[in-house]
Each structure stands twice: as C-alpha cells, then as structure tokens.
N, C-alpha and C positions, 0 to 999 in steps of 0.2 A: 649565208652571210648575215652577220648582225649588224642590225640598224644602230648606226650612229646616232650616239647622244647631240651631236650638230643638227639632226633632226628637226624642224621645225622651228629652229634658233634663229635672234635674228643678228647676222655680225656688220660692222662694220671696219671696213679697210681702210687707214689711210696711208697713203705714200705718193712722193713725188714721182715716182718713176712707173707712169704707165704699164710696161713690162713687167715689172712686178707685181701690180694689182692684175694684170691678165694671169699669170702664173697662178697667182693665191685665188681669184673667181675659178680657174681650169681645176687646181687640186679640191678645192671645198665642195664647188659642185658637182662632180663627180663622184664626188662621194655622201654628198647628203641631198638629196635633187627637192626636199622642200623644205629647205631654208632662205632665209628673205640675206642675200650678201648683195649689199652698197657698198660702193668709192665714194673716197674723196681723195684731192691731190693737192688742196690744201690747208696751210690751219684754219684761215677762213672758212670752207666751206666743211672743216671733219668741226667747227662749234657751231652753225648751220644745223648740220643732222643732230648732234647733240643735244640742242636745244628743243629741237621740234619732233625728235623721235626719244624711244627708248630702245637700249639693244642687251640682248645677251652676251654678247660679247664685242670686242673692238683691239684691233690689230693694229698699232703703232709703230709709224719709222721713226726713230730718233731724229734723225737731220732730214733739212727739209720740207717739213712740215711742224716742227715745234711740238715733237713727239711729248717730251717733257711736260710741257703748258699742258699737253690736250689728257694724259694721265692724269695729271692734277684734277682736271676735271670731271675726267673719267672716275678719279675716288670721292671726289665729291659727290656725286650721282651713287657712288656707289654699284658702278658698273667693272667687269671683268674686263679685264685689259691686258694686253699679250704687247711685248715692245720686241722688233723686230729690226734687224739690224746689221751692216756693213761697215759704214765709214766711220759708225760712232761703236766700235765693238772692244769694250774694254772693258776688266775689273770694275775700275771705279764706276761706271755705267750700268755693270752687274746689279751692283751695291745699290746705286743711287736708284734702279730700276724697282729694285727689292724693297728697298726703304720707302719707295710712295708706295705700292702697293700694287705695282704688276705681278700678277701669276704667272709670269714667264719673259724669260730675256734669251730671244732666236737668234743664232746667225742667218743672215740670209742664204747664207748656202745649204740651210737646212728646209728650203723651200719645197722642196721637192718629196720631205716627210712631214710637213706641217702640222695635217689635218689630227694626230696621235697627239701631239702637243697641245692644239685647243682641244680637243677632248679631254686630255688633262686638266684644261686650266677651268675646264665647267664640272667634271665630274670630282675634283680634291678639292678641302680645302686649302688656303694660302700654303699651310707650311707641307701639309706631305704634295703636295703639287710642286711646291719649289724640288724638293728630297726628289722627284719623281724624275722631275728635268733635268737636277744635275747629276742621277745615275746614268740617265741616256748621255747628259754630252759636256761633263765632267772631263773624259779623254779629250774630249774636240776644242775645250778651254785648256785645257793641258798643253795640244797641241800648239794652240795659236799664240799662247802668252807664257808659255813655261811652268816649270814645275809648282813654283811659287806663287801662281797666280792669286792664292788665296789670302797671300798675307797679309794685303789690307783689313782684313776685317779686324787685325788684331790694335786697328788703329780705331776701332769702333764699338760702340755697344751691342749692334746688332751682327749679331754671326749667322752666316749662312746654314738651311737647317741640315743636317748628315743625319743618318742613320743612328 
C-alpha cells in the first residue's frame, strides 16, 4: 500500500453540518493516520483557525459557513482550498469557485471518494488538477446540469482547462 501524499498534512474542514465533517474525519483518517484534520462549523471559527494556524490544505462548504468569504482568504494566505458542495452545486459556482482559486469543486455526494481528490489538489498544480477533476466527474456534471453545462464559460475569459 502507498503512503498517501495527505501524509503528515495539516487540513482543515469547514462545514455546517456536523455529519459531514464526521464523514470527511472517517474518510481522511483512515487513510492517512498522521495528519493533523480540524473542524470548524463556522465562518467565525474556520477565520479563528486561519488566523492562528497554517494548513496544507482546507475543505470548504459553500453555504453555511461563507465558503466564499473564507476562500478569499484562503488565496490570500495562499493556502490550497477544495470547495465542497450540495445546496450550492452549480456551473456558475464551478466558475466562480475556479476563478478565486479553489483546486477543486466536490459534490457532496462524492464524499465517500474524497480523499483522491485532495490528493490531487496537493500533488497538481492549479490547472492539471482542475483537467484532473473534471476527467473524473465531468459525467457527474453532465449528469446533474445537462449536456450544456459548460456554456457559461463562453460568457467569460476564463475557460475551464480540458485536455
């Protein structure tokens, strides 16, 4: 078995939904058992850690906790940042996720393969990391928003990176 690049990383989690930060502690540690993984539940307390720590990486929910806000911050720091996501799971979210500088934008129902995705998001940089995620779930945007999902980009400078 090969040691995970999550290895000795230190992440933080934020999300308002308890459940889901047990989920993503159960997947990560299970698979990397000396990494430093903290919660937060909410933006209060994920600018709290921010301020007083530094991390490898940081796992954002969109709603709820002002996933948005706390990205910003997170590319100010200059920290790796994964946005993860349900209620707020759209293109234009895609977009706007890509545009601050997330290394990745998750469905939540991809919780259960996570820990390949932050691996991606520490081991590529920005753009074959993006190319990297939307080979994996390219179909599963297809699925959820149609064929056309991609159209907006054509309403933007920034295009999504493909192959």
């Amino acid at each position: 078995m090969s040691v995970s690049i999550l290895e000795k990383k230190s992440i933080l989690a934020v999300d308002d939904e308890p459940d889901v930060l047990g989920i993503l502690r159960e997947e990560i540690t299970s698979n990397c058992f000396n990494c430093t993984f903290e919660t937060a539940t909410s933006y209060d307390e994920a600018v709290r850690h921010l301020e007083s720590k530094s991390y490898d990486l940081i796992i954002l929910d969109i709603m709820g906790v002002r996933g948005f806000d706390l990205l910003e911050i997170a590319a100010r720091k200059k920290l790796k940042a994964v946005m993860l996501t349900a209620h707020a799971l759209s293109p234009e979210n895609l977009k706007r996720a890509r545009d601050m500088g997330a290394q990745a934008y998750l469905p939540k129902q991809q919780l259960g393969a996570i820990v390949p995705f932050l691996e991606n998001a520490l081991k590529y940089d920005f753009e074959p990391g993006w190319r990297r995620m939307l080979e994996v779930l390219g179909d599963v945007f297809t699925t959820l928003w149609g064929r056309d999902w991609e159209k907006f980009e054509q309403e933007s400078d920034t295009k999504l990176p493909r192959n």
